[in-house]
N, C-alpha and C positions, 0 to 999 in steps of 0.2 A: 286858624289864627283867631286868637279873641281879641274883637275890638282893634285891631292893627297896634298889638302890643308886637313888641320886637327886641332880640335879645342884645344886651347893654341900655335899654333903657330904666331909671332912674325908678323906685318904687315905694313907698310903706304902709306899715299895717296900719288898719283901720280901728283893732283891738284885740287883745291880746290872745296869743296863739299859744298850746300847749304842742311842744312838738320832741322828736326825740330827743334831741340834745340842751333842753332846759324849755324857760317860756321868754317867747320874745311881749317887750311892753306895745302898749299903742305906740302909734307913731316910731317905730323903729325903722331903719332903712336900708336898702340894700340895691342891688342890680340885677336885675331877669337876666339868665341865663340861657333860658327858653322855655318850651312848652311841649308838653306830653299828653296824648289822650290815653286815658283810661276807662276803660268802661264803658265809653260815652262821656266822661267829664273830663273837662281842661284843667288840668294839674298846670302850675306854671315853679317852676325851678327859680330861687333866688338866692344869691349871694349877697349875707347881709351884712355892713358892716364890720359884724363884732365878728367876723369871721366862718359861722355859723352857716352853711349850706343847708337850705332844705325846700320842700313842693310846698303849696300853697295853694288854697284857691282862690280864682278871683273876686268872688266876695270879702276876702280878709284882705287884700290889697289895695291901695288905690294907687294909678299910675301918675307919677310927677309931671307936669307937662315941661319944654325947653327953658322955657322961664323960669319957671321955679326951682329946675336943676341947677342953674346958673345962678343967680339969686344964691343960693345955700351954700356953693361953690366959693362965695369973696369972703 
């Protein structure tokens, strides 16, 4: 586990990501799904808003803490 990330926790990019299914902007957002090793590297799985599923590393994400999930929520 990286960091005590955990899957339904709250997440977004930190800059923009080319990935299969188009490019997501900074700051887009989404939900971890969970996490994969590959290789030796923590891929982590997100579910981002616009619908758009895909891996990530943890360099391009940063995790939302309870507050700010909530906070974004009202």
């Amino acid at each position: 586990m990286v960091n005590g990330i955990q899957k339904g926790m709250r997440c977004r990019t930190t800059k923009m990501i080319r990935t299969h299914g188009g490019l997501l902007g900074r700051f887009t957002e989404g939900t971890i799904q969970g996490l994969v090793d590959n290789l030796g590297r923590q891929l982590i799985s997100v579910q981002w808003d616009s619908g758009l599923t895909t891996y990530v590393f943890i360099n391009e994400i940063e995790v939302k803490t309870r507050v700010e999930s909530e906070v974004s929520a009202i």
